[in-house]
Biotite code that builds the C-alpha atoms (Angstrom):
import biotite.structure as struc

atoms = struc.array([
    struc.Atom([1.183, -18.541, -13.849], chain_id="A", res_id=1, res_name="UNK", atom_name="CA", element="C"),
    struc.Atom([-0.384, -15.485, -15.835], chain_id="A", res_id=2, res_name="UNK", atom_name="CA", element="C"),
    struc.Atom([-1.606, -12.315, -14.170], chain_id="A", res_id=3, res_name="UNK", atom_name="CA", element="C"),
    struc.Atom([-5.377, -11.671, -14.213], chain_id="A", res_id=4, res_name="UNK", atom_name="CA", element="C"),
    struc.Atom([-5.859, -8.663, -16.481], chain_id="A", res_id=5, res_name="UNK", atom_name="CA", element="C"),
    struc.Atom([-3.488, -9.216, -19.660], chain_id="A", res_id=6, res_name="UNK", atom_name="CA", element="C"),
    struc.Atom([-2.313, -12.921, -19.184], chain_id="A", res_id=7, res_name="UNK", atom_name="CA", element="C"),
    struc.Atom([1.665, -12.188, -18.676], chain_id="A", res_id=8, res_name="UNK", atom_name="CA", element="C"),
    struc.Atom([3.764, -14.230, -17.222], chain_id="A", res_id=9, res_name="UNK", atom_name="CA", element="C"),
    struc.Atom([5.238, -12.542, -13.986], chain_id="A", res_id=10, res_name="UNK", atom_name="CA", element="C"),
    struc.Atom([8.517, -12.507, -13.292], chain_id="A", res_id=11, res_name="UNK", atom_name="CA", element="C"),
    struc.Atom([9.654, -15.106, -10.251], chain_id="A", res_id=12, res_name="UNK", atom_name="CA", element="C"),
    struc.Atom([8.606, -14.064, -6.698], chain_id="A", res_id=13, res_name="UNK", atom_name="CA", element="C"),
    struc.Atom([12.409, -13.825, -5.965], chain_id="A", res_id=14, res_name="UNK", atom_name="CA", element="C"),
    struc.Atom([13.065, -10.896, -8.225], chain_id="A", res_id=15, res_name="UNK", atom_name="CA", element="C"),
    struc.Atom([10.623, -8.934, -6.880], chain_id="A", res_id=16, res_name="UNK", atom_name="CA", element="C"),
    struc.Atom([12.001, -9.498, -3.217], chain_id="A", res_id=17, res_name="UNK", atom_name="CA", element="C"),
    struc.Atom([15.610, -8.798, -4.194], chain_id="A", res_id=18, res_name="UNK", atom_name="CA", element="C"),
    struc.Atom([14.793, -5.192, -5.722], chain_id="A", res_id=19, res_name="UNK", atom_name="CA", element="C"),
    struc.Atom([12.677, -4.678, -2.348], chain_id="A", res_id=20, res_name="UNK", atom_name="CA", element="C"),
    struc.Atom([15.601, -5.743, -0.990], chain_id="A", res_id=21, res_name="UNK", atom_name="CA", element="C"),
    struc.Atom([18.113, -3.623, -2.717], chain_id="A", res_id=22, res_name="UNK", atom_name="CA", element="C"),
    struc.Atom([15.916, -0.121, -2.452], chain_id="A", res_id=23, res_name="UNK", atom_name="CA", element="C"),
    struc.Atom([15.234, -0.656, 1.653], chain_id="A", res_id=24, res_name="UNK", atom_name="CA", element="C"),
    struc.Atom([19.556, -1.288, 1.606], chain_id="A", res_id=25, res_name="UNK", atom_name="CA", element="C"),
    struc.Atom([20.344, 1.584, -0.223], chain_id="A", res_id=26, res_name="UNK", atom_name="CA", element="C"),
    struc.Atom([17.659, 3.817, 1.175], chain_id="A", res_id=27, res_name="UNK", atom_name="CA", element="C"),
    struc.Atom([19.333, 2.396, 4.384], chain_id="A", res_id=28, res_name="UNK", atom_name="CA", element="C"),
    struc.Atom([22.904, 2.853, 3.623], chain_id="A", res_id=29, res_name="UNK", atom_name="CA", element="C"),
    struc.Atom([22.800, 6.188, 1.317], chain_id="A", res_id=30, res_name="UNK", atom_name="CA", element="C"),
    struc.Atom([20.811, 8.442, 3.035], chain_id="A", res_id=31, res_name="UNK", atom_name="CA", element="C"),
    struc.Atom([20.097, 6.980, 6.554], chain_id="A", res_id=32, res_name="UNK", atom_name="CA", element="C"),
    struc.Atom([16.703, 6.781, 6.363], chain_id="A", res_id=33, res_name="UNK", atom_name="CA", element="C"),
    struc.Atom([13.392, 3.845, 6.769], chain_id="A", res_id=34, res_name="UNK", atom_name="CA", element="C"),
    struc.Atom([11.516, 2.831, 3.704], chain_id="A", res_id=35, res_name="UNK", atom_name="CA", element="C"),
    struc.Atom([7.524, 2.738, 4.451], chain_id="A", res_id=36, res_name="UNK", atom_name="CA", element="C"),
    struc.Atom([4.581, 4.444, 1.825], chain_id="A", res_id=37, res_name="UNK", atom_name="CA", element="C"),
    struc.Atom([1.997, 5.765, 4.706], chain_id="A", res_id=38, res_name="UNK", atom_name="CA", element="C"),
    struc.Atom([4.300, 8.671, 5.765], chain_id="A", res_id=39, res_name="UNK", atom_name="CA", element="C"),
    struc.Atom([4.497, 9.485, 1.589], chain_id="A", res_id=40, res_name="UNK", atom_name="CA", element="C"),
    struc.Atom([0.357, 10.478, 1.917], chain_id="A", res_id=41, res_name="UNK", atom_name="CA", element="C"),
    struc.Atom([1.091, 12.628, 4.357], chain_id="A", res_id=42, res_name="UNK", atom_name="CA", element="C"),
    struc.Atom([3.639, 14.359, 2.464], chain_id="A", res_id=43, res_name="UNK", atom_name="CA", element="C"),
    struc.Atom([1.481, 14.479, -0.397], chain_id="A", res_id=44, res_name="UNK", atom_name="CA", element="C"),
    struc.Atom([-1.511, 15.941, 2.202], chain_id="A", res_id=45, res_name="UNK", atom_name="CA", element="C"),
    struc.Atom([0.743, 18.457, 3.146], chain_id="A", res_id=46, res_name="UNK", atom_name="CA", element="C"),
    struc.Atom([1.098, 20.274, -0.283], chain_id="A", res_id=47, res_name="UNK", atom_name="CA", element="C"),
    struc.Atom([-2.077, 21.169, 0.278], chain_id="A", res_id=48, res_name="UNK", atom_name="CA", element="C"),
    struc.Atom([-3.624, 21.595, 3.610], chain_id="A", res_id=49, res_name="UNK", atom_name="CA", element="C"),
    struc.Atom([-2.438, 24.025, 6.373], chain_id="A", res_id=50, res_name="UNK", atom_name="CA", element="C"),
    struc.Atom([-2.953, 22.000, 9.768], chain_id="A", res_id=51, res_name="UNK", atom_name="CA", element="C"),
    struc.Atom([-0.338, 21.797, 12.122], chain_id="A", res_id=52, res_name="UNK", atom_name="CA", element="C"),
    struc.Atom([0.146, 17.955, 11.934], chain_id="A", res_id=53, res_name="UNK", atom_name="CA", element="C"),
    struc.Atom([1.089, 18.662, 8.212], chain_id="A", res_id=54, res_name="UNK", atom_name="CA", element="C"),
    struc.Atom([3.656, 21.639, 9.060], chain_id="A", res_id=55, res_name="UNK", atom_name="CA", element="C"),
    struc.Atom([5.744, 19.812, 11.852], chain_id="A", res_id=56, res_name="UNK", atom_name="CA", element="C"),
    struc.Atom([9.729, 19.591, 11.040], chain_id="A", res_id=57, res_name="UNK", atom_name="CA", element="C"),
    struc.Atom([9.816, 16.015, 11.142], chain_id="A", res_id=58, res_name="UNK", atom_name="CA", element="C"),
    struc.Atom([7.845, 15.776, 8.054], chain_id="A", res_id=59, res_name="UNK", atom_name="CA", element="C"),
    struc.Atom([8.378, 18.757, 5.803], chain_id="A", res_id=60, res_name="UNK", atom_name="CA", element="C"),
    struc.Atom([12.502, 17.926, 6.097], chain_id="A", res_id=61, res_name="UNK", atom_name="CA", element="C"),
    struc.Atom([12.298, 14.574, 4.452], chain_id="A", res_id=62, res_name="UNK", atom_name="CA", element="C"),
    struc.Atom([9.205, 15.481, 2.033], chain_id="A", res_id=63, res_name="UNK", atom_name="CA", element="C"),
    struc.Atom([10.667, 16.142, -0.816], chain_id="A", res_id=64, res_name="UNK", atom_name="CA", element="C"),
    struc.Atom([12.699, 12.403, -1.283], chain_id="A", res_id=65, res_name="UNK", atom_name="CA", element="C"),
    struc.Atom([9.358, 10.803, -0.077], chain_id="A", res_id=66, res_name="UNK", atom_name="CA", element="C"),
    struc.Atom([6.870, 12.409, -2.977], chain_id="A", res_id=67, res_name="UNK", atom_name="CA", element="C"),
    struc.Atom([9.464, 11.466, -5.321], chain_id="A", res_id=68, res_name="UNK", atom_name="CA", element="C"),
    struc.Atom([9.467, 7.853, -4.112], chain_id="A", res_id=69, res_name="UNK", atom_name="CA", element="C"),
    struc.Atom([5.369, 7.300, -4.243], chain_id="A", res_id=70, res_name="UNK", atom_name="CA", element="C"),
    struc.Atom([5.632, 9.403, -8.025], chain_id="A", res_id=71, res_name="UNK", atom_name="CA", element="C"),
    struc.Atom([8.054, 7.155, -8.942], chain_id="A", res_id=72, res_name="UNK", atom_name="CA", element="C"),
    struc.Atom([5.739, 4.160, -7.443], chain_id="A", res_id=73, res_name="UNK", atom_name="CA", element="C"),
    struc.Atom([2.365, 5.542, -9.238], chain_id="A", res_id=74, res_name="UNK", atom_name="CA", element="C"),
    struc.Atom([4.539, 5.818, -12.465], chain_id="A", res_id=75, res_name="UNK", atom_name="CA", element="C"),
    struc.Atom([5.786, 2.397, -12.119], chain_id="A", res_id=76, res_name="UNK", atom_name="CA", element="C"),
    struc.Atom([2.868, 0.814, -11.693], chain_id="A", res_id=77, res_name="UNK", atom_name="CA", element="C"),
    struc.Atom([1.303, 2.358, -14.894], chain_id="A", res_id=78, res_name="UNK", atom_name="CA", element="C"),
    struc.Atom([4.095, 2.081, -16.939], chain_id="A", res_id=79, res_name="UNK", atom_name="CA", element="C"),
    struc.Atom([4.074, -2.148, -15.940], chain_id="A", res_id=80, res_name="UNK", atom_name="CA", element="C"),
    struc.Atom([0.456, -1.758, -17.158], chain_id="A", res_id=81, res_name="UNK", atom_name="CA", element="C"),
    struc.Atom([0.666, 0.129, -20.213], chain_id="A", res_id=82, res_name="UNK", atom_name="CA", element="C"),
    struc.Atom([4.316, -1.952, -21.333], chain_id="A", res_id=83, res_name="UNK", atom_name="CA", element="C"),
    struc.Atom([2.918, -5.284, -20.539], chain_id="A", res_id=84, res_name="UNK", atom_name="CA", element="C"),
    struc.Atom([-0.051, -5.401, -23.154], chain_id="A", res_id=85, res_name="UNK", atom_name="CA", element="C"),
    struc.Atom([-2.365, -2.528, -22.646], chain_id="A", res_id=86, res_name="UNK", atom_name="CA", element="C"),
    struc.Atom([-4.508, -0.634, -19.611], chain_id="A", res_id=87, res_name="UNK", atom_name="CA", element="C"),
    struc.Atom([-8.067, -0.320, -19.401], chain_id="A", res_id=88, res_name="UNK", atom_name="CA", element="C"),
    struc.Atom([-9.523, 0.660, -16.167], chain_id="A", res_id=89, res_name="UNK", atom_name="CA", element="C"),
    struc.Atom([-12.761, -0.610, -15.328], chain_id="A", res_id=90, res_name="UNK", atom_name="CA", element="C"),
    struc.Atom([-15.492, 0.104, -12.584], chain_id="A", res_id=91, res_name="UNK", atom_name="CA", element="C"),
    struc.Atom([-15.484, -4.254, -12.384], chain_id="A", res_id=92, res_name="UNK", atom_name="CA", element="C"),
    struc.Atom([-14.970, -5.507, -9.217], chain_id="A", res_id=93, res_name="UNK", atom_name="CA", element="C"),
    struc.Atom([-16.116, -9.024, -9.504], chain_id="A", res_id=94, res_name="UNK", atom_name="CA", element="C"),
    struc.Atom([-17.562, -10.741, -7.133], chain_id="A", res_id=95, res_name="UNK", atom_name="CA", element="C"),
    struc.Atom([-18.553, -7.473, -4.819], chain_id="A", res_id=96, res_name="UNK", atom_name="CA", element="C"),
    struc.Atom([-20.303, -6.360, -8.307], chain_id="A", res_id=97, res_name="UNK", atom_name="CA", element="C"),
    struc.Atom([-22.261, -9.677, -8.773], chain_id="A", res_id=98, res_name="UNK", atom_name="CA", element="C"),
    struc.Atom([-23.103, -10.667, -5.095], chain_id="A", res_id=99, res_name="UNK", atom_name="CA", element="C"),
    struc.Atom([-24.049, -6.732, -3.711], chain_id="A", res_id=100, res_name="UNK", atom_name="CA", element="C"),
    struc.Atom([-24.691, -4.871, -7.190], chain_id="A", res_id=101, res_name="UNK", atom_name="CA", element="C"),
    struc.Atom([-24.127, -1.325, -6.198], chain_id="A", res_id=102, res_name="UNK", atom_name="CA", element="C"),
    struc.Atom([-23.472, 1.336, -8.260], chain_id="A", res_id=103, res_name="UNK", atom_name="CA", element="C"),
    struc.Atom([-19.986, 3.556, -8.574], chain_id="A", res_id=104, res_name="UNK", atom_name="CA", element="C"),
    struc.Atom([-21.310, 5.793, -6.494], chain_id="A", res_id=105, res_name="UNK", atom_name="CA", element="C"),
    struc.Atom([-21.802, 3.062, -3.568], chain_id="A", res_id=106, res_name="UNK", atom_name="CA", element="C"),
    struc.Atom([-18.165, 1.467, -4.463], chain_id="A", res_id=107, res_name="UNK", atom_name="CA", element="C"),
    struc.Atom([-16.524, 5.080, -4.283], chain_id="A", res_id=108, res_name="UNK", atom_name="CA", element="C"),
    struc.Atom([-17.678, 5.218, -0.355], chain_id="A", res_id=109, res_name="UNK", atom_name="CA", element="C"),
    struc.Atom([-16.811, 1.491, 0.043], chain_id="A", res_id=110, res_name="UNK", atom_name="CA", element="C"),
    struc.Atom([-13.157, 2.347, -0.963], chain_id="A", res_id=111, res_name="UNK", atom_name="CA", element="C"),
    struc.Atom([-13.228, 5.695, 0.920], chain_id="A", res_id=112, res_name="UNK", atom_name="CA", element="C"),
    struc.Atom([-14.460, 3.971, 4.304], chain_id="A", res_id=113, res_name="UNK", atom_name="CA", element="C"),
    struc.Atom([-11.679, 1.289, 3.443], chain_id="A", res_id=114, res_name="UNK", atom_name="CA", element="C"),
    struc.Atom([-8.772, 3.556, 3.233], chain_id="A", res_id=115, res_name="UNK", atom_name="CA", element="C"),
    struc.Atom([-9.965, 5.401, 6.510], chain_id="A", res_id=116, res_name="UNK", atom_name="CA", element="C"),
    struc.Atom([-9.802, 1.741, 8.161], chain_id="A", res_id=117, res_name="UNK", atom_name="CA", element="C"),
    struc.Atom([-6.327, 1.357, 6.538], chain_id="A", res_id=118, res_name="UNK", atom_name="CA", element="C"),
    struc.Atom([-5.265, 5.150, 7.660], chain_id="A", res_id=119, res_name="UNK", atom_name="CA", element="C"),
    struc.Atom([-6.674, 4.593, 11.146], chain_id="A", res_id=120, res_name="UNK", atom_name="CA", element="C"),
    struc.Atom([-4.869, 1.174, 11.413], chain_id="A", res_id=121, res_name="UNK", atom_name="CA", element="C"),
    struc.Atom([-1.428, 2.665, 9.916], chain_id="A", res_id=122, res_name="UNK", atom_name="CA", element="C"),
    struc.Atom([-1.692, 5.524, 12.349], chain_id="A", res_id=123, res_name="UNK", atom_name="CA", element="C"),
    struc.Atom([-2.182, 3.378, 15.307], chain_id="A", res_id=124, res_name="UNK", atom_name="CA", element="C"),
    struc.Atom([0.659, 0.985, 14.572], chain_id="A", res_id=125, res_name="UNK", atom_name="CA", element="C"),
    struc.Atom([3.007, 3.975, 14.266], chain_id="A", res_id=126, res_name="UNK", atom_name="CA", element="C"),
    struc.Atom([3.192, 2.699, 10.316], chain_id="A", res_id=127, res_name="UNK", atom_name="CA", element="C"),
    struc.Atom([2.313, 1.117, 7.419], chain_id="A", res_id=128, res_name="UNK", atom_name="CA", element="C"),
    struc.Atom([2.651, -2.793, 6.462], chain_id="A", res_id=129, res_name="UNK", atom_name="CA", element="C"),
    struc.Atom([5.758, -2.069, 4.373], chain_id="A", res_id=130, res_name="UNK", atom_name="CA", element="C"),
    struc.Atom([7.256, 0.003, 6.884], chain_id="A", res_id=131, res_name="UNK", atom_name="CA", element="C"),
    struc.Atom([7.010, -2.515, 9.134], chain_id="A", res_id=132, res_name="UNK", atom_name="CA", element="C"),
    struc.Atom([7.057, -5.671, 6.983], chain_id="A", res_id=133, res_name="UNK", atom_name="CA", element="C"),
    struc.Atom([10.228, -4.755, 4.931], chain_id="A", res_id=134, res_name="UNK", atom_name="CA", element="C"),
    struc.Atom([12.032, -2.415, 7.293], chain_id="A", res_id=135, res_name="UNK", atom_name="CA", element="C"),
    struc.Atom([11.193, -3.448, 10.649], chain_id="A", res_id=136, res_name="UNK", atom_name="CA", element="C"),
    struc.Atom([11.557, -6.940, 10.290], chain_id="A", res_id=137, res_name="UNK", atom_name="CA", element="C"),
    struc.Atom([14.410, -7.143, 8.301], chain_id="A", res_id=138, res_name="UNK", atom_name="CA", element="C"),
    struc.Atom([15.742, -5.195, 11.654], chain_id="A", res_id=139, res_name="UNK", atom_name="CA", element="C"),
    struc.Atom([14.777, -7.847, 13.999], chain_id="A", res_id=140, res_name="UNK", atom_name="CA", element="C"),
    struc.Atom([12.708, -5.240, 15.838], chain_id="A", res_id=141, res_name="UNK", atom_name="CA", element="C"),
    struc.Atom([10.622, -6.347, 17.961], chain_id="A", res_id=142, res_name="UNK", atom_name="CA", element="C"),
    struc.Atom([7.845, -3.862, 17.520], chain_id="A", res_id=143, res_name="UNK", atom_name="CA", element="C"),
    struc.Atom([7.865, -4.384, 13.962], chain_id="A", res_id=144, res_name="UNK", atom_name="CA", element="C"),
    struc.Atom([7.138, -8.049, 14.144], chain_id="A", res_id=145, res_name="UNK", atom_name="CA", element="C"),
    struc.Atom([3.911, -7.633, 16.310], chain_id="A", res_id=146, res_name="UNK", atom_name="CA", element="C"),
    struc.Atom([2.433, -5.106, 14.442], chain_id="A", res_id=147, res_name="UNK", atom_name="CA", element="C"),
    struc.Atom([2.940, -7.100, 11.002], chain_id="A", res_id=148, res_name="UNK", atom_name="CA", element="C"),
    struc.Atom([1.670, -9.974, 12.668], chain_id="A", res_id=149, res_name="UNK", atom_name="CA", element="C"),
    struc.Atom([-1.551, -7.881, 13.996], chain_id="A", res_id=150, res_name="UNK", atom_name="CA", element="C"),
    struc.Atom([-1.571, -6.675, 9.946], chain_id="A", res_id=151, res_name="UNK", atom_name="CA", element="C"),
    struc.Atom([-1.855, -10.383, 8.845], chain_id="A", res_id=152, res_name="UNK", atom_name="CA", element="C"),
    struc.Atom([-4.439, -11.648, 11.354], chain_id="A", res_id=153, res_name="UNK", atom_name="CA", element="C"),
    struc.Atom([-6.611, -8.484, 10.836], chain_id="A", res_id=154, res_name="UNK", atom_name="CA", element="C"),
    struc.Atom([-6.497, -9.407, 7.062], chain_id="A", res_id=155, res_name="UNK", atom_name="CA", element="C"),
    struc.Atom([-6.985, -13.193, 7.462], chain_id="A", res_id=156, res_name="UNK", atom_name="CA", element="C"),
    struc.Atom([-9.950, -12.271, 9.768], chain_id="A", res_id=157, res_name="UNK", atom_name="CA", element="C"),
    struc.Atom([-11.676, -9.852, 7.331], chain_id="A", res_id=158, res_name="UNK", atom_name="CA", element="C"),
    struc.Atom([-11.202, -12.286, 4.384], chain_id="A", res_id=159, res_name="UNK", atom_name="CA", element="C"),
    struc.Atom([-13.204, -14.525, 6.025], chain_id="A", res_id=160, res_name="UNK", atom_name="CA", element="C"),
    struc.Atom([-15.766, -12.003, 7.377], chain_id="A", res_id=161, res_name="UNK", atom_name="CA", element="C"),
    struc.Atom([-15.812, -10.915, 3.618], chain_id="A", res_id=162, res_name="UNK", atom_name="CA", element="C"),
    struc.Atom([-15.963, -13.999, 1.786], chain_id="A", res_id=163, res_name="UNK", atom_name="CA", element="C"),
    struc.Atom([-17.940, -16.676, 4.295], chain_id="A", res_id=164, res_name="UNK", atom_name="CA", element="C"),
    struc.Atom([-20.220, -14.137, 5.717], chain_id="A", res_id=165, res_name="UNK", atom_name="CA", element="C"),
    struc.Atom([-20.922, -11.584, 3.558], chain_id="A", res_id=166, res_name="UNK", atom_name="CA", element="C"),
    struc.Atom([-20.691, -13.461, -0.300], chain_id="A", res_id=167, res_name="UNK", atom_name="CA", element="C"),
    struc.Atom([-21.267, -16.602, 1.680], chain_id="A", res_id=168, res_name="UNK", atom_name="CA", element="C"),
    struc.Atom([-18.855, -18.398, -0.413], chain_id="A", res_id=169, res_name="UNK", atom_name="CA", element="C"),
])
């Protein structure tokens, strides 16, 4: 199998869940804490903005391991990119582009009204789908496996919404 943008072969699924593995154990077992990304935008929100929500303990104490976690996941990512035969970002988004036609300035609100969904949904679940997915399942909590099970069916339900409704596929 080749990746869409630069035809590499990936590495094997299993590699990819034993690093996932090793960081949530040693993030576990060094330094006592949960892996999950949403907390990391609020972190990343609070460099900047003065509300209370953004200046409570709980939050500013762990910051600064968190912000170096989601650099280090940003860099990652573009580094993969760049190493693996070149990055060129593009305004392309397929099918969206060909069935609806709408112009960056349209897609930029789509996204934006997207990652408010995803915000208000990681909010509500008291997390995000890694902190749940990864972390709370491997824990056998109980909690954990609802809300990632709410995550999937939400996302099963859209893609269909998406794809047999709106791009009647």
């Amino acid at each position: 199998m080749h990746l869409i943008l630069n035809d590499v072969t990936p590495l094997h699924w299993a590699v990819g869940g034993a690093g996932i593995a090793a960081v949530t154990l040693a993030l576990l077992f060094l330094t006592g804490r949960r892996l999950g990304i949403s907390t990391g935008f609020e972190d990343a929100c609070s460099l900047v903005l003065d509300a209370p929500y953004f200046r409570r303990s709980s939050l500013l104490g762990d910051r600064n391991w968190r912000l170096q976690f989601v650099a280090g996941l940003l860099l990652g990512g573009f580094l993969s990119a760049v190493l693996s035969g070149g990055w060129s970002p593009t305004w392309d988004l397929g099918m969206f582009d060909e069935v609806i036609g709408w112009g960056a300035g349209a897609k930029l609100v789509w996204m934006f009204v997207g990652g408010l969904f995803i915000g208000f949904g990681t909010r509500l679940a008291g997390g995000c789908t890694s902190g749940h997915g990864i972390f709370g399942i491997s824990n056998l909590e109980l909690p954990s496996f609802v809300t990632t099970a709410s995550f999937m069916l939400a996302g099963i339900i859209t893609t269909h919404i998406i794809y047999r409704v709106m791009f009647e596929a």
